[in-house]
N, C-alpha and C positions, 0 to 999 in steps of 0.2 A: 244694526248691521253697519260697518264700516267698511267701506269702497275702495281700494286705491287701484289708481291704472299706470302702469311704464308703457312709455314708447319709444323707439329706437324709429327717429323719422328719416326715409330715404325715397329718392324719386321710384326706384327701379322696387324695392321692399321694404316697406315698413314694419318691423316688429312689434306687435300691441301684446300686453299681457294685462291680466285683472286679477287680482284676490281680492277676496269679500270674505273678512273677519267677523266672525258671530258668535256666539253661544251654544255650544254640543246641547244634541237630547237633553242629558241627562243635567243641563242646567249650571253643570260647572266647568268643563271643561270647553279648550278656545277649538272654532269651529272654523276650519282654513279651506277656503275652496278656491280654485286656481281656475281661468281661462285665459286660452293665447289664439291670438291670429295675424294674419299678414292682410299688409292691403300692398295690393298688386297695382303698378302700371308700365306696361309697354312703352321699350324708348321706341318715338318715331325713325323713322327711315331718315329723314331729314328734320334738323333741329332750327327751328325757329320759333319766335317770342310766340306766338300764336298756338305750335305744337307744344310746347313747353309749359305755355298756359295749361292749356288742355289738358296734359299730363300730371300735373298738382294738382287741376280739379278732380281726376279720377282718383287720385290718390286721398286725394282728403274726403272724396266720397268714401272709400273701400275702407279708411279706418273709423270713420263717423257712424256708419251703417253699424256698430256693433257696440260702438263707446256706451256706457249706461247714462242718463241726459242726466243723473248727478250722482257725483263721487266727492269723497273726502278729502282727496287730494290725487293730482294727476304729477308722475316723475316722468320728463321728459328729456333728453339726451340732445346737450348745446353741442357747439361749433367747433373744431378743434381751432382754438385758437393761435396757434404756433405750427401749426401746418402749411406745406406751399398751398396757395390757390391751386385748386384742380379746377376741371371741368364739369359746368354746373354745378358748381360750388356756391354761386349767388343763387340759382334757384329753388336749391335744398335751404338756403336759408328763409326764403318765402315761404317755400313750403311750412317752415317748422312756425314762423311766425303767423303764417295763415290758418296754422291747426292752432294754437296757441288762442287764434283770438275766437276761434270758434268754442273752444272747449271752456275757457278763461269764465263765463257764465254757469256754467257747472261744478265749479266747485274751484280750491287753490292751486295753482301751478306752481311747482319750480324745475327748474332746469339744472340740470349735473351737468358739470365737465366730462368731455371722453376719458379723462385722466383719471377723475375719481368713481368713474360706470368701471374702469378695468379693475380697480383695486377691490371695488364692492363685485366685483365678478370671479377675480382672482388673484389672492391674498398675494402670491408667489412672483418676484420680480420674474416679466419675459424680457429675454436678454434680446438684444438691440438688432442682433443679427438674424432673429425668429423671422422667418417667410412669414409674411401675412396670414396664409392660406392655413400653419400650422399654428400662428395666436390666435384666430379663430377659434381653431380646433383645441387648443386648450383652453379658453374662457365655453366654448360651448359645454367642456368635457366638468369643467368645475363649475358648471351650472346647476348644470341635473344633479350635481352629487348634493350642492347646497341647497338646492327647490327641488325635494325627488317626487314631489306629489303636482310638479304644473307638467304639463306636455312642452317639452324645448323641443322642435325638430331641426333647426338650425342659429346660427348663431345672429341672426336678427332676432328673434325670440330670445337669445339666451341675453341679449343687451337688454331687450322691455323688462324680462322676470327681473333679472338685479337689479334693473330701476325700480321695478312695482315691490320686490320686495324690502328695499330699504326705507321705501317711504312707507311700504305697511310696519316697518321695526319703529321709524317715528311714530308711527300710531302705535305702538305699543306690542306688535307681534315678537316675542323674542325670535334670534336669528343666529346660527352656531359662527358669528362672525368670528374671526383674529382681531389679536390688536392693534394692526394696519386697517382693517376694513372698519375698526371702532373710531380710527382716526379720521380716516377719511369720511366716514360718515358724517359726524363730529362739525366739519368745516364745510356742507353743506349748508345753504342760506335758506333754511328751510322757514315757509312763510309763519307768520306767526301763531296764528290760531293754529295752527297744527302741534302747538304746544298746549293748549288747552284740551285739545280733544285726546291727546295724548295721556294728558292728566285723569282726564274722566275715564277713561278707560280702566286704568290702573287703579283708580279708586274705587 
């Protein structure tokens, strides 16, 4: 059985997905089975280093509680690195470094750019002047159509599945990618052993 898990890490929701690659019954055929969930935490009324705190621990409780204590490899969703500062922007990055060193024991990590989570989400340039609210809605919408067997109910989910399911395609699941999503795949720093396991699979 082969593990992979995508997360889409965020203080307010974190997207968690899991496929576990195996063997059908009948001994030939590839056996894909999909789970998703959120880990939830409430912003305090008042934000200070202490609520804050707090708030990452519950959050890395909520997606811990279901993580499998070893996987093949975990796809985790980095920093937009050319984006202004927002707010709580240094503590989404604790956050993600604080799940990182938790899970880092479990099996290999790597981390995707936002830039290459959209293009492994959805092949189709969104044009500059897209509302947020509707690129959402069209990476959720070209989610389901390319994972139609995980449960997406929102587009935190839809960000963890195109992580979990790229890194299951380095494991060897095929995936009806484009040739943009083959590219970007491609220039992922995917860790190394995930090239061997990759191998044995296929062999």
């Amino acid at each position: 059985m082969t593990v992979v898990v995508g997360i889409d890490p965020s203080l307010t929701i974190t997207g968690c997905a899991r496929v576990d690659l195996g063997v059908g019954a009948d001994g030939q055929t590839e056996a894909v089975r999909w789970e998703t969930w959120r880990g939830r935490a409430g912003r305090p009324d008042v934000e200070t280093p202490m609520t804050n705190r707090r708030r990452i621990r519950v959050m890395l409780r909520e997606v811990l509680s279901i993580m499998p204590s070893s996987f093949d490899l975990a796809v985790v969703e980095g920093p937009a690195m050319g984006a202004k500062y927002t707010p709580l922007a240094d503590e989404r990055s604790g956050l993600r470094w604080m799940l990182i060193d938790q899970i880092a024991a479990r099996g290999p990590v790597v981390i995707v750019s936002p830039s290459s989570r959209q293009v492994l989400a959805h092949s189709e340039p969104i044009p500059r002047a897209t509302t947020p609210a509707r690129r959402k809605a069209l990476v959720l919408e070209s989610v389901r159509s390319l994972v139609p067997d995980a449960h997406v109910p929102d587009h935190n989910v839809a960000d963890a599945v195109a992580l979990a399911a790229a890194g299951a395609h380095r494991l060897g699941l095929p995936m009806p990618y484009t040739a943009k999503q083959y590219r970007a795949h491609a220039v992922v720093a995917w860790p190394a052993e995930t090239a061997a396991a990759s191998a044995a699979r296929k062999g």
